[in-house]
Every structure is written in C-alpha cells, then in structure tokens.
C-alpha positions as semicolon CSV with decimal commas, in nm:
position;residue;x (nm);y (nm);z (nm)
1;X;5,282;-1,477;1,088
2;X;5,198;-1,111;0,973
3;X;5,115;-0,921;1,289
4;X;4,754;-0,800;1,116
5;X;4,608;-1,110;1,046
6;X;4,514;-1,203;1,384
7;X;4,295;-0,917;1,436
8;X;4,130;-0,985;1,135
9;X;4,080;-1,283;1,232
10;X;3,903;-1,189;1,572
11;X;3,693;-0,915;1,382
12;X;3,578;-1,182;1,160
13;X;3,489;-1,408;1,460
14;X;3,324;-1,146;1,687
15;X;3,150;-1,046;1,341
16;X;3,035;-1,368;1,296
17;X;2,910;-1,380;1,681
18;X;2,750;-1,069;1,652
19;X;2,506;-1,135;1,313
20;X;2,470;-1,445;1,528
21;X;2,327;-1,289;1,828
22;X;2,135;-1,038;1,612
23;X;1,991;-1,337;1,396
24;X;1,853;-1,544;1,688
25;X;1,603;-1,278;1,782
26;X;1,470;-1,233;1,421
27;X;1,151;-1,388;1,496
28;X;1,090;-1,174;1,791
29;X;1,179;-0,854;1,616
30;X;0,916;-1,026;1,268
31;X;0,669;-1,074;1,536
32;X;0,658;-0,773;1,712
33;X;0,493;-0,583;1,434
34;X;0,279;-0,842;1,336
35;X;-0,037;-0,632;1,400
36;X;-0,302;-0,648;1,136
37;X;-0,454;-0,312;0,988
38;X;-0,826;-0,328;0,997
39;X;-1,045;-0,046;0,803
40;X;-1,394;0,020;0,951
41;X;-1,609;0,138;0,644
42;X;-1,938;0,278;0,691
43;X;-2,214;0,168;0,418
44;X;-2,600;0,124;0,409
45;X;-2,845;-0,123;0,267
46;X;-2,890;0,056;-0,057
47;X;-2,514;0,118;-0,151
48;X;-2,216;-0,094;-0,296
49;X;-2,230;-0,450;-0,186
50;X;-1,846;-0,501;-0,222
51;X;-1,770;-0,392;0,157
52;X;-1,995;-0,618;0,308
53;X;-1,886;-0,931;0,072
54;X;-1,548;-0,854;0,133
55;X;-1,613;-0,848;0,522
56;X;-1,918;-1,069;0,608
57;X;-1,843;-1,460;0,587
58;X;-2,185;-1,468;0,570
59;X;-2,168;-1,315;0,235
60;X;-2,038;-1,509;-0,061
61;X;-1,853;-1,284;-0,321
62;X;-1,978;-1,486;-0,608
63;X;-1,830;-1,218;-0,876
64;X;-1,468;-1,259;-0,709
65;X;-1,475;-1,613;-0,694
66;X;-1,585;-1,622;-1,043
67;X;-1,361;-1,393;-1,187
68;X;-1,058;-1,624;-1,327
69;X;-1,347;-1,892;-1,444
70;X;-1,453;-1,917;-1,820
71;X;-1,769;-1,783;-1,918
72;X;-1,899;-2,068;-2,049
73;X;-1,869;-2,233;-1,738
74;X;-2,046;-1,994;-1,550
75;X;-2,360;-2,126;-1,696
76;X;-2,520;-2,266;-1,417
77;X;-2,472;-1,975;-1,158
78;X;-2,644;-1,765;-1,452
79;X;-2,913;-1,976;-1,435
80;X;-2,977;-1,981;-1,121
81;X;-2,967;-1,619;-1,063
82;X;-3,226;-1,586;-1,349
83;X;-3,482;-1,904;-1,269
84;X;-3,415;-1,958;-0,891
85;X;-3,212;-2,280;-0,923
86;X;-3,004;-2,502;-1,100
87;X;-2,998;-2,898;-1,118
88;X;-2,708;-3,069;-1,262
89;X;-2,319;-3,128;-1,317
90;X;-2,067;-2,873;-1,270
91;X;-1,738;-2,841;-1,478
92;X;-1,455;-2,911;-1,238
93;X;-1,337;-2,528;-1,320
94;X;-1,668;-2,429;-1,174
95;X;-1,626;-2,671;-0,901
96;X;-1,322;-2,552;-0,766
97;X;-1,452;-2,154;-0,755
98;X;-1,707;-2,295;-0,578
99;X;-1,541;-2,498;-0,349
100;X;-1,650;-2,345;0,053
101;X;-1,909;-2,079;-0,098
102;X;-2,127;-2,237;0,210
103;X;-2,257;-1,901;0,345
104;X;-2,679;-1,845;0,363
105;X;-2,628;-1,519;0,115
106;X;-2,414;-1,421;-0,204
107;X;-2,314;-1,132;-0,381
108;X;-2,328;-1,132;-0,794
109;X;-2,364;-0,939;-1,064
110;X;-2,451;-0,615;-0,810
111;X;-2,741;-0,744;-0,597
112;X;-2,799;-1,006;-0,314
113;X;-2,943;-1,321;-0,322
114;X;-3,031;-1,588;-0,041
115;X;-2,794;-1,868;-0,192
116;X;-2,769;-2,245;-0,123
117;X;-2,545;-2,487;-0,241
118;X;-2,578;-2,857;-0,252
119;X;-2,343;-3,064;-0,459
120;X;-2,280;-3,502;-0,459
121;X;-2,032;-3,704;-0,257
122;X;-1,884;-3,911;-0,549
123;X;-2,035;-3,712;-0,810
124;X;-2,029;-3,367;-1,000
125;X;-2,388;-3,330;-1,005
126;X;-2,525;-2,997;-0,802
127;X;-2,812;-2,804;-0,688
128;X;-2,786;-2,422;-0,682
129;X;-3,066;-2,211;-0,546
130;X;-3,035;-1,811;-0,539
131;X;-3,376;-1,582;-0,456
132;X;-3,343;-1,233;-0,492
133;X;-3,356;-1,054;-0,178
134;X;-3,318;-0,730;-0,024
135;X;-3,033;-0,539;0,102
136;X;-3,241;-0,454;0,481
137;X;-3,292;-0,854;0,520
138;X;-2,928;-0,920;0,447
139;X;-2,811;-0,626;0,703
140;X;-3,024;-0,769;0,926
141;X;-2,957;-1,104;0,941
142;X;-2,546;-1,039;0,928
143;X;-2,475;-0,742;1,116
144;X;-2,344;-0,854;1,481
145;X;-2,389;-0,586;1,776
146;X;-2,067;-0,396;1,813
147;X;-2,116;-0,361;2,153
148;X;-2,127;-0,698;2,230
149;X;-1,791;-0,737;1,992
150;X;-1,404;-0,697;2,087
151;X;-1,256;-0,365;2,199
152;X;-1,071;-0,372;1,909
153;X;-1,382;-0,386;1,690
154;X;-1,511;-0,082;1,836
155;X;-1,180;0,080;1,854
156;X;-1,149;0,012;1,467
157;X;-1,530;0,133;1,433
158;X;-1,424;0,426;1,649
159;X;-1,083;0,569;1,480
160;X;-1,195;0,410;1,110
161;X;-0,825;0,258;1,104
162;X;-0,671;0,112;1,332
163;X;-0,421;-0,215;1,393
164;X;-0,568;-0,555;1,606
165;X;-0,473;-0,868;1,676
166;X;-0,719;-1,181;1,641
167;X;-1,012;-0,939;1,542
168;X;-1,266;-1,113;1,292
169;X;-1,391;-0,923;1,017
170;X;-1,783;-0,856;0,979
171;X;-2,071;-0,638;0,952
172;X;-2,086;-0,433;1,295
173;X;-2,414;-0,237;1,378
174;X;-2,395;0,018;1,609
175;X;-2,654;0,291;1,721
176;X;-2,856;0,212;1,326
177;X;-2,574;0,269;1,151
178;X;-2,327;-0,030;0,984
179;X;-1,997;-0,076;0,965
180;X;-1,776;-0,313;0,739
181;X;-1,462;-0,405;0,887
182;X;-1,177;-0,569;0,733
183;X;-0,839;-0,587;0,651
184;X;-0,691;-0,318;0,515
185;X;-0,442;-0,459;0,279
186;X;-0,430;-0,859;0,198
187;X;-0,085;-0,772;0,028
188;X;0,075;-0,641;0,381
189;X;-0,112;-0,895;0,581
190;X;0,114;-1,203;0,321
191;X;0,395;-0,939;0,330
192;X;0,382;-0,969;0,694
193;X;0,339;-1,402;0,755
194;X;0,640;-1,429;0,508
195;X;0,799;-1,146;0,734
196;X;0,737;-1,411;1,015
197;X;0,800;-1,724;0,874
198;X;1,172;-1,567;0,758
199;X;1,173;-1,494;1,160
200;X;1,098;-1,836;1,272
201;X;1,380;-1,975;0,986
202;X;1,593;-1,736;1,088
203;X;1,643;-1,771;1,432
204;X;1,823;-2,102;1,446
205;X;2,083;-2,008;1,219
206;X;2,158;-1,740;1,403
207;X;2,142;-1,911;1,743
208;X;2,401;-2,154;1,490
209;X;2,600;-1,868;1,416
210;X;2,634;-1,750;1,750
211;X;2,759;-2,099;1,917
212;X;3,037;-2,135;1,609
213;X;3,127;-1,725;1,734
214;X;3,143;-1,783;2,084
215;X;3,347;-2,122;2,077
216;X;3,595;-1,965;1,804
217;X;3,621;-1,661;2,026
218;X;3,714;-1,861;2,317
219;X;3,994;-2,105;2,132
220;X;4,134;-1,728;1,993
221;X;4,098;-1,602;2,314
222;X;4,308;-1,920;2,485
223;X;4,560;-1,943;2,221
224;X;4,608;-1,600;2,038
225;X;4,922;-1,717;1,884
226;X;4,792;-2,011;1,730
227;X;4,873;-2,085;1,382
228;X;4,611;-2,281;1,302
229;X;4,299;-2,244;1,555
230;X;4,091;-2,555;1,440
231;X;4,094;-2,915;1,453
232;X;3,825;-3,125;1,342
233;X;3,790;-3,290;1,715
234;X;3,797;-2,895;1,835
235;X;3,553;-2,798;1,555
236;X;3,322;-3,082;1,658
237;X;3,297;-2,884;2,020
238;X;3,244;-2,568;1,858
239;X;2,903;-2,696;1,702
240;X;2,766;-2,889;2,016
241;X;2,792;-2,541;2,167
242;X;2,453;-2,486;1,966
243;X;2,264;-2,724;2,188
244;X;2,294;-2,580;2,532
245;X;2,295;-2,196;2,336
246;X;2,003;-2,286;2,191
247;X;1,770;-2,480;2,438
248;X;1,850;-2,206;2,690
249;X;1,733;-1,922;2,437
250;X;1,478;-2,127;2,383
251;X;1,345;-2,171;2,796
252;X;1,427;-1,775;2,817
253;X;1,263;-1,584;2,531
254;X;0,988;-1,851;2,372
255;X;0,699;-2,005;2,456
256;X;0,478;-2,243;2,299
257;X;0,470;-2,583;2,201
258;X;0,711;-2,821;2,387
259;X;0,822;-2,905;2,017
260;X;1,016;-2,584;2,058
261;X;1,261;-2,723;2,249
262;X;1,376;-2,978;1,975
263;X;1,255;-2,808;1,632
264;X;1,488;-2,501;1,713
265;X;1,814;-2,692;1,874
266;X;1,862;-2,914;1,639
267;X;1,842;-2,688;1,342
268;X;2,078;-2,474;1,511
269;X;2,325;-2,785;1,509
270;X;2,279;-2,857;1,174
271;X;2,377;-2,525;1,123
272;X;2,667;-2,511;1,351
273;X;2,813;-2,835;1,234
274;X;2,951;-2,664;0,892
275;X;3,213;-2,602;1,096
276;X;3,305;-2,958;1,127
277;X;3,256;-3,023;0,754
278;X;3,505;-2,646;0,674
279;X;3,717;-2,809;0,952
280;X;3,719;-3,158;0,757
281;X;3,776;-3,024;0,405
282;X;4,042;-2,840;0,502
283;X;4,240;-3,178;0,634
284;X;4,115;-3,318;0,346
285;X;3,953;-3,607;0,620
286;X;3,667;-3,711;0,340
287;X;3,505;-4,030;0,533
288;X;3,504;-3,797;0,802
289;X;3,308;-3,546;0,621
290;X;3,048;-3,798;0,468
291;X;3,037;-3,897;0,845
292;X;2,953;-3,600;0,993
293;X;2,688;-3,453;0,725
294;X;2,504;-3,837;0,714
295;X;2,475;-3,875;1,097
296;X;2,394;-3,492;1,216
297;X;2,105;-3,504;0,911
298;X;1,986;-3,864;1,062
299;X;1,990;-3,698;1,392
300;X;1,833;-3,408;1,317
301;X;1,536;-3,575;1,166
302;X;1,479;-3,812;1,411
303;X;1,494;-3,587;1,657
304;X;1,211;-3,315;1,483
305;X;1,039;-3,637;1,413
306;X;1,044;-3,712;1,768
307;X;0,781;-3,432;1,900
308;X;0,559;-3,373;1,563
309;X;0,468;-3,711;1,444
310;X;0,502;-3,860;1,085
311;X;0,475;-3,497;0,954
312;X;0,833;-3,471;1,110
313;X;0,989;-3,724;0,848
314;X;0,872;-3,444;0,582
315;X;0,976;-3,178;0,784
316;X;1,336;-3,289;0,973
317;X;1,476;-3,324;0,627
318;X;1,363;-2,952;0,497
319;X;1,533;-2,817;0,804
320;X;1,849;-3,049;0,768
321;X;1,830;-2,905;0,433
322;X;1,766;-2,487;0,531
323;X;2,040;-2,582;0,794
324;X;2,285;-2,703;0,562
325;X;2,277;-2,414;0,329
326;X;2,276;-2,153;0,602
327;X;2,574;-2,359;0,739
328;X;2,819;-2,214;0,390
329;X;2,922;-1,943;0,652
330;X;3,023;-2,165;0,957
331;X;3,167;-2,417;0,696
332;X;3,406;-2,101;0,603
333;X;3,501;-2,048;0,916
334;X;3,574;-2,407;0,961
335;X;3,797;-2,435;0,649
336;X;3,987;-2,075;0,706
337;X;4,047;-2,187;1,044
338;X;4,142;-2,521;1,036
339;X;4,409;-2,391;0,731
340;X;4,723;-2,267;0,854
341;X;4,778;-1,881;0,848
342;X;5,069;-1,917;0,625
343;X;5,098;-2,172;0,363
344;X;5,374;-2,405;0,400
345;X;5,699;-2,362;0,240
346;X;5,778;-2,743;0,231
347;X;5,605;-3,095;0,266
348;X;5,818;-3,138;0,543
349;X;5,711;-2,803;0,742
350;X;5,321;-2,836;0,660
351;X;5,367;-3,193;0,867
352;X;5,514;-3,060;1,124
353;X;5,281;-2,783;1,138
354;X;4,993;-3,068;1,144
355;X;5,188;-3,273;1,387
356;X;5,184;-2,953;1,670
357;X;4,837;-2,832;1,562
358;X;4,701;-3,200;1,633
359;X;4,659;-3,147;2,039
360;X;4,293;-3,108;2,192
C-alpha cells in the first residue's frame, strides 16, 4: 500500500465531514439575513399615485395588473372608467388580471377611482363600477396612524430606509404629512426566499454528509491500516449515524413544527445511505442495491407522510428524490472505500482480500 494514500484518504474524509458540518447550518446562516428592506417615501394627495398603489392594499394598481393583457380586452375597465360601470362577460385574459383586485379604490390611467368589483359564481358575467374621486378622500380613508403602527414602521418612516421583519406595507400619516412604505426591492426580497429555501434543502444533506464523515473517520481511525475500510454491513452503520446526528441537531438549533423532527432526519438518511448503494456497487451485491434504494425511499416517505398528511405522499418522494441526488458524494465514498486500495494482481488474491475484509 503506498504510504500517501492513507492520508489522502483521511483528508478526503475529514473534508467530507467538514462541508458536512458547514452544510447543516445553511439554513441558519440563509436565515439570518433574511431581513426585508423597506423604503419610506414621502408623497401628497396631488402627486404620483404609483407609491401609494404600490404600498396601500387598499389601492388596486389597475395599470400594473393590466399591463401584460391585450388591449382589446381591456374594454370593459375602459368603460367603466369613462361611464361609471360596466355590465357583462369578461374574457378569461381579463379575468385572470383581475383575479383579487377586491380593494374599495384603484389606480388607472393616472387618477383614482372608488372601484367595485362583482363578478358570477359559475359564470363570466361581471359588474365593474369606478367613480372618479379625489386624491384627499383616498389619503384619508387609507392612511393608518403611524403612531399607532410597529416600531419598525416608524423607524422606516424615521431613517427613510431601513430593514424589518413582519412589517406590512401602507400609507402611514404622521404629524399631516404621508408616507408610503414598501419594499424596497421585490427582486432581493425572491433573491432572498430562494436564499432560504436552498437553506432549508441544504441542511439535511449536510447533516447526511456529516454522519457518512464522522462514521468513516472513526472506522479510519480504528483500523488505519485497513486495505479496504468498507463493507456493505459497515456502510449500512455509517448511514444510520444520520438519525441520531440529525434529530439531535434538530432538538438543539431548530424550532418549529414537531414535523421537524421527521422531515429533516429522514432526508438526511436518504442522503447518508449512498454510502450503502457506493458500498454495494463496489461488491457488485445488485439485489442488495435495489434493496436498499426501494426500502430507505418507502421509508422515507412514509415517514414525512407520517406528520404532514396526504400532502406528504407528494412531498416524501421529492425529498427521497433531492436526497438521492445529493447522495452522488456519499455514494463515492461508499464505492472508493469499499474498493481495495490496490487492485488485485490475481483472482485468487482479490478473494482473499474479500475473504479478510468480510469481518464486522
């Protein structure tokens, strides 16, 4: 055995167990900088009504929700801008732009109008009634006291940007003058839920990772010389390391939802198991294989199943999936490690080899 390739073998392992370690607080590290930037904007009755649509729920932004719909299908909001209302059937375009605009004032074509929205059950018949009114009624009527609102409403009012958690956009009025707030940036607010959701993904793979690591490290630690570190029966107790690893992360660094406590194990064994599968390929023990990749998936989705409901049987096999493509890198380690260091010169050595490599 060349005297180097053990310590790059135990580099690759403690490698392996640190991107592990690293990995399983991804979603901590996502969330911590999860704050949203807010932008307090001051405006008045008489200028630009984009601010206040943009903030106010109470204002729909008819021109934004119209803006990808065909101008022939517009038709019936242009009527009822210009004769107060409109009676009759929607196209389904127009429909779906529509679709929530519940608010008691919208925003179109530059000025404000009290708006009202009525459409059929079963049918696509609708009645669409817009008056005219005046910016002053529409401050009035939306604007919410900031001093009866959050700190971090008047801290955004106060510093004109600043970040907040749970903080609901809205016209503000303070001491006669108004204040839009809202987000800053929709682009940074999605950049930073799919920053979160990779988190959440994330952290069972590396919680995965880090059980395959730490049970590798301790066969290399127990038996340095050993030719060929992996069995499928030893590889098997690498990946149930993953279940304590991961339900006592779990009960020391998360909170939430009892489901937590399932959801995030048993992804991490999914993960772990490539092991067992690199470990079986590399014996060549196929039934063995099928055996493994069939019953962890089966137990895996039953087990997500378990806490969430039906929505589990839709979700337990996405995470069996996620798990068994982040699982290529245990499933590497399985395989190099359950190979011999050296290639056999004969049939007759590569048994024996496999006949002393066989114990626990």
């Amino acid at each position: 055995m060349s005297p180097g390739l053990p310590s790059a073998r135990t580099a690759a392992i403690v490698s392996l167990l640190l991107v592990g370690v690293a990995l399983s607080f991804a979603f901590h590290a996502t969330a911590a900088g999860s704050e949203i930037t807010y932008e307090a904007t001051p405006v008045e009755p008489g200028e630009d009504p984009d601010p206040v649509a943009e903030a106010s729920s109470n204002v729909t932004d008819l021109d934004e929700r119209l803006s990808d719909t065909a101008d022939r299908n517009r038709e019936p909001v242009r009527t009822a801008a210009a004769t107060g209302s409109f009676e009759g059937a929607l196209s389904s375009e127009l429909a779906i732009a529509l679709d929530g605009a519940e608010s008691r004032y919208a925003r179109y074509d530059g000025r404000y109008y009290e708006w009202s929205l009525s459409t059929g059950d079963e049918t696509a018949n609708a009645t669409i009634e817009m008056r005219p009114t005046d910016a002053e009624s529409v401050f009035a009527a939306v604007a919410r006291p900031a001093s009866e609102s959050s700190a971090d409403v008047r801290r955004i009012i106060d510093e004109g940007t600043a970040n907040g958690s749970g903080v609901r956009s809205g016209l503000f009025r303070r001491d006669g003058a108004y204040y839009a707030v809202a987000i800053e940036s929709e682009a940074a607010v999605a950049g930073q839920i799919a920053s979160s959701f990779a988190g959440f993904a994330l952290t069972p793979v590396g919680r995965g990772y880090a059980a395959v690591g730490l049970g590798l490290l301790a066969y290399r630690y127990r038996e340095p010389t050993r030719d060929r570190l992996l069995t499928v029966r030893r590889a098997a107790a690498v990946a149930a390391l993953a279940v304590p690893l991961a339900l006592v992360a779990t009960a020391l660094f998360e909170t939430g939802s009892p489901a937590r406590f399932v959801i995030g194990p048993a992804t991490a064994t999914v993960v772990a198991s490539g092991v067992v599968a690199g470990a079986c390929v590399a014996s060549s023990r196929w039934r063995s294989l099928v055996g493994v990749t069939v019953g962890i998936g089966l137990f895996a989705t039953a087990a997500i199943a378990a806490p969430l409901g039906p929505i589990g049987f839709l979700f337990g096999p996405l995470a069996v999936l996620f798990g068994i493509a982040t699982g290529a890198v245990p499933f590497g380690y399985g395989y190099w490690f359950a190979r011999p260091a050296a290639d056999a010169t004969s049939p007759s050595d590569s048994a024996a080899r496999e006949d002393r490599d066989a114990g626990p």
